[in-house]
MOPAC internal coordinates of N, CA, C and O (Angstrom, degrees):
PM7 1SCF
backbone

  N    0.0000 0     0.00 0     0.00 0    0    0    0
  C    1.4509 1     0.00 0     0.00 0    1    0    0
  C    1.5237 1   111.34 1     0.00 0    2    1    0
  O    1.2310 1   122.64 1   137.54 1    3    2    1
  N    1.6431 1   112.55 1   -42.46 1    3    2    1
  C    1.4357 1    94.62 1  -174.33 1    5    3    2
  C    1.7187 1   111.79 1   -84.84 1    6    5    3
  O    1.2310 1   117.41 1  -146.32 1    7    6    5
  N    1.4783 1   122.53 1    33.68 1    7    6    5
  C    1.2284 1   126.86 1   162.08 1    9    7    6
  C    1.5142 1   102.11 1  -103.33 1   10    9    7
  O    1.2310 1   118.96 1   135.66 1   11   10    9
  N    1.4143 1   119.59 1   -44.34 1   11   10    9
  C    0.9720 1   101.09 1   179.34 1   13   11   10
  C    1.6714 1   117.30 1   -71.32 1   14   13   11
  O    1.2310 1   115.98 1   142.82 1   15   14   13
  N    1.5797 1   125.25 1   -37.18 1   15   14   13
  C    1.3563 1    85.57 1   143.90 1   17   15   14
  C    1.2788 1   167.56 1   168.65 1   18   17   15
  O    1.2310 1   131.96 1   -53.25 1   19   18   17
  N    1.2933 1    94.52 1   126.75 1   19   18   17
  C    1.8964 1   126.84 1   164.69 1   21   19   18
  C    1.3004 1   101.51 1   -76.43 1   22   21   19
  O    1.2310 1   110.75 1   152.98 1   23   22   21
  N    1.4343 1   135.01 1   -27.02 1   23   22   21
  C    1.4403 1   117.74 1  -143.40 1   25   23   22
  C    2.0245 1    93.31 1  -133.77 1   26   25   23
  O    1.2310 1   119.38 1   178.03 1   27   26   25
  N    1.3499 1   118.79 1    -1.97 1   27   26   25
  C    1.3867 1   116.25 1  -156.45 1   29   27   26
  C    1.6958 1    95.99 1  -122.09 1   30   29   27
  O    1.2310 1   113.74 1   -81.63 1   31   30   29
  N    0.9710 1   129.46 1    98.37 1   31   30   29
  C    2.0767 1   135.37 1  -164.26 1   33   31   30
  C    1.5268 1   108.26 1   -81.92 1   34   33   31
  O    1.2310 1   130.94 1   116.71 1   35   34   33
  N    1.4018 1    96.50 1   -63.29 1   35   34   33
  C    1.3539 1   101.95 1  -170.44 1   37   35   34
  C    1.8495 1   114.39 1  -144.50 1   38   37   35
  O    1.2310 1   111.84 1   -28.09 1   39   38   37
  N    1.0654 1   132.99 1   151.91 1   39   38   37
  C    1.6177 1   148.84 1  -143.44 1   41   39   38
  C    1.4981 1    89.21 1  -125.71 1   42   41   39
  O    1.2310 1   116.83 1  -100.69 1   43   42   41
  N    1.3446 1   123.63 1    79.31 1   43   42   41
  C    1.6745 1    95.08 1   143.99 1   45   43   42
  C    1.3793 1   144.28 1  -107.14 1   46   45   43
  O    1.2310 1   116.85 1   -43.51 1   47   46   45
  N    1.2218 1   123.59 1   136.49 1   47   46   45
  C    1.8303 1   120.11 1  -151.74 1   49   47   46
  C    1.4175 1    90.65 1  -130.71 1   50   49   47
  O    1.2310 1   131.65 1   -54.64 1   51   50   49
  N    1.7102 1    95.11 1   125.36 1   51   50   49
  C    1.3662 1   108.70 1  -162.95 1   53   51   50
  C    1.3876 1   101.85 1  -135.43 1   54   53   51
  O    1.2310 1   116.71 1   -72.70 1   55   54   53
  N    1.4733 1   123.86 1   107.30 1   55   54   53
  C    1.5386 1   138.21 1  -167.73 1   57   55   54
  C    1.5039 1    99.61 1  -103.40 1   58   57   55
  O    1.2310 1   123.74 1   -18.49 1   59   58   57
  N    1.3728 1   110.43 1   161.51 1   59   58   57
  C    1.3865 1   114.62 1  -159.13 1   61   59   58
  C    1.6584 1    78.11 1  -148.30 1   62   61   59
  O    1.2310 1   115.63 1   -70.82 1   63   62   61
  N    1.6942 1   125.90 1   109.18 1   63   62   61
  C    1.2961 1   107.41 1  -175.45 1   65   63   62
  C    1.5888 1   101.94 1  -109.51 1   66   65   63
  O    1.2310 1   123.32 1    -5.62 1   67   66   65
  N    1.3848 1   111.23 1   174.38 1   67   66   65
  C    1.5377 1   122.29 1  -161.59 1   69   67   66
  C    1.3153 1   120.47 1    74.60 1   70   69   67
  O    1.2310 1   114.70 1   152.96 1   71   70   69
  N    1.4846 1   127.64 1   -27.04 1   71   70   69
  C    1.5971 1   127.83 1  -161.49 1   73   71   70
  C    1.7133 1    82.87 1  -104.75 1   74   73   71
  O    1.2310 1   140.71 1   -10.96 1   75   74   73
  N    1.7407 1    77.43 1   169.04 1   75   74   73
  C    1.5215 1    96.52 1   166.30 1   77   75   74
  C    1.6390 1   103.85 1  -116.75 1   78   77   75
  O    1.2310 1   130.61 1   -12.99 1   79   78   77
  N    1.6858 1    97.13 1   167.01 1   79   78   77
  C    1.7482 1    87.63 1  -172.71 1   81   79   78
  C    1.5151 1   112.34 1   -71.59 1   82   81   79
  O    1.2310 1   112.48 1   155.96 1   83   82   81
  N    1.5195 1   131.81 1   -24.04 1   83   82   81
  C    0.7489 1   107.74 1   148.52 1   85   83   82
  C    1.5458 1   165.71 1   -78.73 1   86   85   83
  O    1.2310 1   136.78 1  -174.40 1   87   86   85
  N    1.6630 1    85.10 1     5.60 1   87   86   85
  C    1.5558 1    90.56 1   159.25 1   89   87   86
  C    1.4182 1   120.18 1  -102.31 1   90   89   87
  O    1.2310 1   119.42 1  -146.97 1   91   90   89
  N    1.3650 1   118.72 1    33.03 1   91   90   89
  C    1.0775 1   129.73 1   176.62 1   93   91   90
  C    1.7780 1    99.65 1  -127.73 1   94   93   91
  O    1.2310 1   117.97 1    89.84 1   95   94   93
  N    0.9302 1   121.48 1   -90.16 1   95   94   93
  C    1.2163 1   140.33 1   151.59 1   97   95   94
  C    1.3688 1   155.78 1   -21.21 1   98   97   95
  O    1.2310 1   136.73 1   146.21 1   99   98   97
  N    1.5805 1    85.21 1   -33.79 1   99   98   97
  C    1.8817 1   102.45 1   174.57 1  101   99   98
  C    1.3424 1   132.22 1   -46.07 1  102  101   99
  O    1.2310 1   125.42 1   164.83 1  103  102  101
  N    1.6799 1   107.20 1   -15.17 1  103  102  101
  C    1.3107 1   103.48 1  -179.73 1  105  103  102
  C    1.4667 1   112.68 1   -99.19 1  106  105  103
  O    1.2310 1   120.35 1   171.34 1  107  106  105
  N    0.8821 1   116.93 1    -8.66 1  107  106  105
  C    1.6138 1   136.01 1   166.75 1  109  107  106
  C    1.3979 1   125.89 1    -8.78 1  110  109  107
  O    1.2310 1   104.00 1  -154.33 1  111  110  109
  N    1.2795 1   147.09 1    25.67 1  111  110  109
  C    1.2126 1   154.83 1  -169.56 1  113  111  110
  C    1.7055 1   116.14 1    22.09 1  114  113  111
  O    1.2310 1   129.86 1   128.32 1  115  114  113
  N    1.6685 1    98.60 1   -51.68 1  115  114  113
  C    1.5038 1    81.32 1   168.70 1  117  115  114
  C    1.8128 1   102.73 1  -117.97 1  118  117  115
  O    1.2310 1   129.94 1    25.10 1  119  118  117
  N    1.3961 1    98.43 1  -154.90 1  119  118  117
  C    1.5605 1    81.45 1  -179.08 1  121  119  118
  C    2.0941 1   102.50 1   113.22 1  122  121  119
  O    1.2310 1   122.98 1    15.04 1  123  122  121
  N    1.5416 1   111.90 1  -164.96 1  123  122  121
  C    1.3700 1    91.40 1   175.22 1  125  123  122
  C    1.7298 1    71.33 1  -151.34 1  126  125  123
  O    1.2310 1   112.19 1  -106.35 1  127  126  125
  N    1.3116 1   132.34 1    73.65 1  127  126  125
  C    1.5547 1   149.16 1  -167.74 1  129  127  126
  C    1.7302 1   101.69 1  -115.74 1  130  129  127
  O    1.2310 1   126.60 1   -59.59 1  131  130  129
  N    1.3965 1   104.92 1   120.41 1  131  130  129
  C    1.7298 1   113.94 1   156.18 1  133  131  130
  C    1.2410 1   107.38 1   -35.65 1  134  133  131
  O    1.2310 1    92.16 1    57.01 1  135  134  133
  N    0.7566 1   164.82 1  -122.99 1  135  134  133
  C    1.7459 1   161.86 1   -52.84 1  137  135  134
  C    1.5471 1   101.16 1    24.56 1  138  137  135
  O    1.2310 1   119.20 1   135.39 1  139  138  137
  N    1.0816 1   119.12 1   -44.61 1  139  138  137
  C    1.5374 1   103.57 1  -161.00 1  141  139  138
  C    1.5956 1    99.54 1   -86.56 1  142  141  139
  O    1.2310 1   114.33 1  -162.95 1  143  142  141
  N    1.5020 1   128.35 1    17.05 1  143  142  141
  C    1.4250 1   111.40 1  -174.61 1  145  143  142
  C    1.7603 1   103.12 1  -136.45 1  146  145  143
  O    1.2310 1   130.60 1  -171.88 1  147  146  145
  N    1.6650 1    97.16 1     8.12 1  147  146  145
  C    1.8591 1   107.68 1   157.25 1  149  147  146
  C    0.9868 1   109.59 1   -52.05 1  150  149  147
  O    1.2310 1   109.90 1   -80.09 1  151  150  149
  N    1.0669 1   136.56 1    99.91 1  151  150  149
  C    1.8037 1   132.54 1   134.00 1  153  151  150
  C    1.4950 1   124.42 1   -73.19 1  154  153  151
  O    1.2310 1   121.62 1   149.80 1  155  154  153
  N    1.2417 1   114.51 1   -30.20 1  155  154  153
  C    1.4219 1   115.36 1   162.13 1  157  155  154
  C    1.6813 1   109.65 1  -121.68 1  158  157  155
  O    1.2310 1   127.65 1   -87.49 1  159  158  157
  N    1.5898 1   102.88 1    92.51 1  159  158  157
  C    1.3573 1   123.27 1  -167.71 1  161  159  158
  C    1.6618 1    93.34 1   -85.73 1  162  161  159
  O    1.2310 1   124.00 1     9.57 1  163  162  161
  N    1.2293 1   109.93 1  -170.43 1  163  162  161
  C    1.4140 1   137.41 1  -179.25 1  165  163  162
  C    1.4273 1   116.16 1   -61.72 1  166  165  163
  O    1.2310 1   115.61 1   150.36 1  167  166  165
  N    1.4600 1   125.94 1   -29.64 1  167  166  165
  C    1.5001 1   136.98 1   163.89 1  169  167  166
  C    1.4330 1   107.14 1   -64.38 1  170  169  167
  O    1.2310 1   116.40 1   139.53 1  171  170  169
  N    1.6093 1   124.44 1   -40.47 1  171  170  169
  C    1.4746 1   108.64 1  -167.88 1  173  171  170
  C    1.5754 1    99.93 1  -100.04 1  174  173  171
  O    1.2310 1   125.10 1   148.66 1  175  174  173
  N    1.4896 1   107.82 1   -31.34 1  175  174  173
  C    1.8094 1    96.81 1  -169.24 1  177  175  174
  C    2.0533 1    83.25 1  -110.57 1  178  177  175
  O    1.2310 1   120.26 1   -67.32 1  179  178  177
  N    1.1028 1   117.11 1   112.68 1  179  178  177
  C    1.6327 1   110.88 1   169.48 1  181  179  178
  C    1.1744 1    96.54 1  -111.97 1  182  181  179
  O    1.2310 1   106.52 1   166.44 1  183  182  181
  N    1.9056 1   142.67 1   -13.56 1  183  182  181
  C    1.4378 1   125.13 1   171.11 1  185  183  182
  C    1.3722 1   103.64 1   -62.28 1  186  185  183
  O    1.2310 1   121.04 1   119.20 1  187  186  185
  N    1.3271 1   115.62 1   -60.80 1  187  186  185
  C    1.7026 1   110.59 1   179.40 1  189  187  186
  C    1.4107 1   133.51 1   -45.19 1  190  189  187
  O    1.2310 1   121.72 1   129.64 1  191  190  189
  N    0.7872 1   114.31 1   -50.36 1  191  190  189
  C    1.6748 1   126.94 1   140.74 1  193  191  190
  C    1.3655 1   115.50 1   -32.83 1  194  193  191
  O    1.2310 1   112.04 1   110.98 1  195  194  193
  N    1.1227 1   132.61 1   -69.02 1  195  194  193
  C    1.1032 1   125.59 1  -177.28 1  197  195  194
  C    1.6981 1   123.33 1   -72.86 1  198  197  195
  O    1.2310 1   121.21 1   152.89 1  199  198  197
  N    1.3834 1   115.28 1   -27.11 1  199  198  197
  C    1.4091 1   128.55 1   154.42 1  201  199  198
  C    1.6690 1   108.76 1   -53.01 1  202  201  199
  O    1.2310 1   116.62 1   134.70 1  203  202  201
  N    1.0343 1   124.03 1   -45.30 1  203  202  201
  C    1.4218 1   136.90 1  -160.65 1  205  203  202
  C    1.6394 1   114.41 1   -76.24 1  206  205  203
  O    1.2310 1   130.47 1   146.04 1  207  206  205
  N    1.7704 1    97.41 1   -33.96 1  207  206  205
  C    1.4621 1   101.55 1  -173.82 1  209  207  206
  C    1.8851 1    81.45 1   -98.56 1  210  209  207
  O    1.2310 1    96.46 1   108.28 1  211  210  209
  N    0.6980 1   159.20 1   -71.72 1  211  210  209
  C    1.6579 1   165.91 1  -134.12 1  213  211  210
  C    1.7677 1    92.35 1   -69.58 1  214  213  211
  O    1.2310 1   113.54 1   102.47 1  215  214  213
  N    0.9453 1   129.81 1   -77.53 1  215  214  213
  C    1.5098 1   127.89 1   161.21 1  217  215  214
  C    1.9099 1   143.96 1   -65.53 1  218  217  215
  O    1.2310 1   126.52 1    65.68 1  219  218  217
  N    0.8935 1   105.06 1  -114.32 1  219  218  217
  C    1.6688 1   108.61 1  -171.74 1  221  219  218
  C    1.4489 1   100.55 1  -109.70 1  222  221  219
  O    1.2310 1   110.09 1   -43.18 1  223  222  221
  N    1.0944 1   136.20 1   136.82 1  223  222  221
  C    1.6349 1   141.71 1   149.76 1  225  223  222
  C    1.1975 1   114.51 1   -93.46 1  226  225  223
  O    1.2310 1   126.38 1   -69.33 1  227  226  225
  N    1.4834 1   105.33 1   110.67 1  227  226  225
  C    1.7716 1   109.75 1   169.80 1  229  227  226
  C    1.0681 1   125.49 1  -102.10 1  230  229  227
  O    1.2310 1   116.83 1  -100.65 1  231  230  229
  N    1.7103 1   123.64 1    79.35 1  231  230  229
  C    1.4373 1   131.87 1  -175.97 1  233  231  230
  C    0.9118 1   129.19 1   -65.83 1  234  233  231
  O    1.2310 1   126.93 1   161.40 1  235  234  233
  N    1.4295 1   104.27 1   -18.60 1  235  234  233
  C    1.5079 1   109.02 1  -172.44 1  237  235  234
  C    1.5205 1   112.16 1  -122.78 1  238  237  235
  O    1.2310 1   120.65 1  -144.60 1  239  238  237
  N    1.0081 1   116.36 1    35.40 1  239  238  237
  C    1.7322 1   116.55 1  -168.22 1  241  239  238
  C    1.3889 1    98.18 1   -88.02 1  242  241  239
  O    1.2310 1   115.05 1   -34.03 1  243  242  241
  N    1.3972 1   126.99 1   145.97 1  243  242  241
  C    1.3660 1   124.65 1   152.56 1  245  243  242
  C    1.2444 1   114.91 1  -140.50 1  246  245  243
  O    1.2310 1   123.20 1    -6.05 1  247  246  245
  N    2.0282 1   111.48 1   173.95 1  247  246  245
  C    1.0162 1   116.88 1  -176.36 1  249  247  246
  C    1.2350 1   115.71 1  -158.83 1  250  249  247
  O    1.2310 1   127.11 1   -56.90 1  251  250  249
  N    1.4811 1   103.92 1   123.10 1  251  250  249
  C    1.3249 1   107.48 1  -146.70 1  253  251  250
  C    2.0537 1    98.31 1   -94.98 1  254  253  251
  O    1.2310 1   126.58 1  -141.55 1  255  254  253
  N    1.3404 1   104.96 1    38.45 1  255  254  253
  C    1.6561 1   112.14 1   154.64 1  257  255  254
  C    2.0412 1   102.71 1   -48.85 1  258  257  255
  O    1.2310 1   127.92 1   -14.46 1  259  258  257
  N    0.7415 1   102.36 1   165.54 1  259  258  257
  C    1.6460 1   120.61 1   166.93 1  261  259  258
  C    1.7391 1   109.62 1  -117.29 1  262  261  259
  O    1.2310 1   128.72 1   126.63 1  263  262  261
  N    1.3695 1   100.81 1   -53.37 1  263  262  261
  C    2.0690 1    93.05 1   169.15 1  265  263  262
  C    1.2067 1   103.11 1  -153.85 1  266  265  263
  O    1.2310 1   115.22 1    24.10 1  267  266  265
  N    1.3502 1   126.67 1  -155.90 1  267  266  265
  C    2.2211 1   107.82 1  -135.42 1  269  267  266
  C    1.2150 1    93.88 1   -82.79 1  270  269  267
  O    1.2310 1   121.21 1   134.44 1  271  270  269
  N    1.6609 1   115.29 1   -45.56 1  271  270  269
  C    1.7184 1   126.34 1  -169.76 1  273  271  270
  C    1.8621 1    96.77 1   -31.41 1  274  273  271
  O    1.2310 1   121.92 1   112.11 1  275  274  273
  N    1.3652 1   113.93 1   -67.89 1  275  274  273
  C    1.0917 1   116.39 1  -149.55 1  277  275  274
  C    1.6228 1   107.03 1   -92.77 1  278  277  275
  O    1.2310 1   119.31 1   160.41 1  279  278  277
  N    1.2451 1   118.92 1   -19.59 1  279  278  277
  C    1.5916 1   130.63 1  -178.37 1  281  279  278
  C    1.6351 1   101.69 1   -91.53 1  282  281  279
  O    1.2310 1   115.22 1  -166.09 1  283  282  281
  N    1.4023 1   126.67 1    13.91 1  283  282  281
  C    1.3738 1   123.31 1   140.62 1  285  283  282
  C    1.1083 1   138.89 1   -86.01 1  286  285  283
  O    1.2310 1   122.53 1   159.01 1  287  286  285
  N    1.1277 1   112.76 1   -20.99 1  287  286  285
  C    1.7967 1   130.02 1   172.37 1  289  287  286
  C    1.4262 1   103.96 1   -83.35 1  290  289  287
  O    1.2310 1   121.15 1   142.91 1  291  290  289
  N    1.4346 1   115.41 1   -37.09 1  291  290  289
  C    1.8263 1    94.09 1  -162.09 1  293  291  290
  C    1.6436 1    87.95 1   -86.16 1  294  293  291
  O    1.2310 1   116.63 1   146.35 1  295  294  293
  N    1.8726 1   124.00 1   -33.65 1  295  294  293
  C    1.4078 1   106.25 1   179.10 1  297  295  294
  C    1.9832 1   119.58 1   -57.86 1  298  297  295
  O    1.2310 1   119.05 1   124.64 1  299  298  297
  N    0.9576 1   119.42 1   -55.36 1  299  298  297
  C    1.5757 1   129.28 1   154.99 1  301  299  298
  C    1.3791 1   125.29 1   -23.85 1  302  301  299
  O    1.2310 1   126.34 1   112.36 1  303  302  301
  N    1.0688 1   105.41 1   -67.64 1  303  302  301
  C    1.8724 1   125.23 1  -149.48 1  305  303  302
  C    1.7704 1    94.81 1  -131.40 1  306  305  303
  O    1.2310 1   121.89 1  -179.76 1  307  306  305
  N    1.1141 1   113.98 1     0.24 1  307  306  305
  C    2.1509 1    94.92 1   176.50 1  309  307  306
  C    1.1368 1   120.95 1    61.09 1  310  309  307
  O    1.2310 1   120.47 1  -164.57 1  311  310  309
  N    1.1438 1   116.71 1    15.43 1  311  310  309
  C    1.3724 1   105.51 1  -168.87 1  313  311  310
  C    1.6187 1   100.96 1  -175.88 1  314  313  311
  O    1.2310 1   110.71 1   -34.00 1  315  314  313
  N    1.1307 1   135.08 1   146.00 1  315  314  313
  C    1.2886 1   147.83 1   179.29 1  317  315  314
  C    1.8369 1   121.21 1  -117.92 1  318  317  315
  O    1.2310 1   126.29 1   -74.38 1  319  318  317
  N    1.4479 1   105.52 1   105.62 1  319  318  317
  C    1.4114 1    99.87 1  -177.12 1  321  319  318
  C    1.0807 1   126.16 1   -59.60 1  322  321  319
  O    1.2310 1   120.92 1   -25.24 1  323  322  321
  N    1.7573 1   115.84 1   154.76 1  323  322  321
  C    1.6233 1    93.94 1  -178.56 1  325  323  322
  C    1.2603 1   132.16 1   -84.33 1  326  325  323
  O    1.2310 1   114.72 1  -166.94 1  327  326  325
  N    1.4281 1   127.61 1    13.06 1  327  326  325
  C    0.9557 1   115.84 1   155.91 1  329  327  326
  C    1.1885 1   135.24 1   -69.18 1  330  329  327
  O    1.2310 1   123.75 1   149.23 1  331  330  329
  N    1.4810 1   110.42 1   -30.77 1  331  330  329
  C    1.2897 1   112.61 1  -160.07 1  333  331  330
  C    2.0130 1    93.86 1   -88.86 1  334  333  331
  O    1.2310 1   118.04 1   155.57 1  335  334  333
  N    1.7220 1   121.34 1   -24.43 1  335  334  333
  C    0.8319 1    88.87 1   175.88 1  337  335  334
  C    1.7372 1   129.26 1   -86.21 1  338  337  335
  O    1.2310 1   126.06 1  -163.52 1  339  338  337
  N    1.8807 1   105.96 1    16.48 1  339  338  337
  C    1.0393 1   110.38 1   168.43 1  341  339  338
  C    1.8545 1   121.87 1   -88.00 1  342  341  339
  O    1.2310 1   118.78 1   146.82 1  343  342  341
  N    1.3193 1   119.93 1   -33.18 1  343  342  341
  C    1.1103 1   124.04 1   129.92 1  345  343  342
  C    1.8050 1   131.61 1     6.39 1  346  345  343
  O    1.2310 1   129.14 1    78.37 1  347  346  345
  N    1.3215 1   100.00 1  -101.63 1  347  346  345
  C    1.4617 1   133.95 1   174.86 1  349  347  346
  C    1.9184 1   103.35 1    -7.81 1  350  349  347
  O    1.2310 1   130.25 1   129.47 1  351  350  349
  N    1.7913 1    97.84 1   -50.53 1  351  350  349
  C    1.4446 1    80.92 1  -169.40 1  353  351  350
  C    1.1324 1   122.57 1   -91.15 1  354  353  351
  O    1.2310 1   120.39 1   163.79 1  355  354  353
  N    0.8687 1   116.85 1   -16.21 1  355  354  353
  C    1.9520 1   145.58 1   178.68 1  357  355  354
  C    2.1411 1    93.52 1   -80.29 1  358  357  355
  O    1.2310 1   115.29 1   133.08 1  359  358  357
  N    1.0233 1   126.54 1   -46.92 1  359  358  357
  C    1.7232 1   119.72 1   148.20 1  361  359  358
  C    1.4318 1   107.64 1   -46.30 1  362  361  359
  O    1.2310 1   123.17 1    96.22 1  363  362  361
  N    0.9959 1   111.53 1   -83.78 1  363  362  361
  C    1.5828 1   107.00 1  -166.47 1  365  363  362
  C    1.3103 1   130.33 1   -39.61 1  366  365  363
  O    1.2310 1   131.50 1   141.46 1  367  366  365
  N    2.1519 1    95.41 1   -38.54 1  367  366  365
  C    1.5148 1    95.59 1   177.31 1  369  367  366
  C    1.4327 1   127.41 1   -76.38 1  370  369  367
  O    1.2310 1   122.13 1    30.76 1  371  370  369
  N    1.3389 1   113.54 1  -149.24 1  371  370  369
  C    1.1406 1   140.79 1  -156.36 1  373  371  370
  C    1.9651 1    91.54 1   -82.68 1  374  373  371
  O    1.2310 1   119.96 1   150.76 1  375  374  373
  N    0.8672 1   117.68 1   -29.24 1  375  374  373
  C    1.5235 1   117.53 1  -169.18 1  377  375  374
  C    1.5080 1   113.16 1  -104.65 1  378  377  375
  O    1.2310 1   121.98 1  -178.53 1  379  378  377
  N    1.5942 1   113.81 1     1.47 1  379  378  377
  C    1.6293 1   108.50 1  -177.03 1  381  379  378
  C    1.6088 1    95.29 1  -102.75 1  382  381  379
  O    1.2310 1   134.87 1    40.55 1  383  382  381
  N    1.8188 1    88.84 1  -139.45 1  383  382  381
  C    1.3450 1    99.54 1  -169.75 1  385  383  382
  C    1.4838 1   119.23 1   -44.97 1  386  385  383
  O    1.2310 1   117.83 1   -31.80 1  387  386  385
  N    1.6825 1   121.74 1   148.20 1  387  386  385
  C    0.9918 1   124.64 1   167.50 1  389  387  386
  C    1.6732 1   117.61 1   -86.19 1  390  389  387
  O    1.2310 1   103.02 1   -34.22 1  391  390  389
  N    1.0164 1   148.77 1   145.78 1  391  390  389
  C    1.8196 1   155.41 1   155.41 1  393  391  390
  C    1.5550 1   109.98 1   -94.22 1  394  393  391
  O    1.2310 1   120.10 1   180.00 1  395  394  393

């Protein structure tokens, strides 16, 4: 730990919500990304891309949220409180937020 740190400044974690990585990502040279399931390849998103090749690639990260309310806590924090995952369905349903 105390190598990591002397040598580790700053953490930035940069989520891209609604997409999948490979439709963000897939074309990604390295990585374990479709190519054939980029829809937002390297022409439309080139910061991500370029964040992606310049730093860390997380191909394999997951999060076992179900929809954003609740797939922000376990991406963030690992874990989802229970309130909020008592919440979530009473949001989603018929009796929460209005659109």
């Amino acid at each position: 730990m105390s190598f990591l740190r002397q040598h580790i400044q700053h953490i930035v974690y940069v989520v891209k919500e609604n997409r999948t990585y490979d439709q963000i990502l897939g074309d990604l040279p390295v990585g374990n990304g479709d190519p054939n399931l980029a829809m937002y390849g390297q022409a439309i998103t080139p910061n991500f891309h370029a964040i992606a090749r310049q730093f860390v690639d997380l191909d394999e990260f997951y999060c076992s949220g179900e929809v954003s309310q609740d797939g922000w806590q376990w991406s963030t924090a690992g874990r989802g409180l229970d309130l909020n995952e008592k919440i979530v369905v009473i949001h989603y349903g018929k009796g929460g937020w209005q659109r």
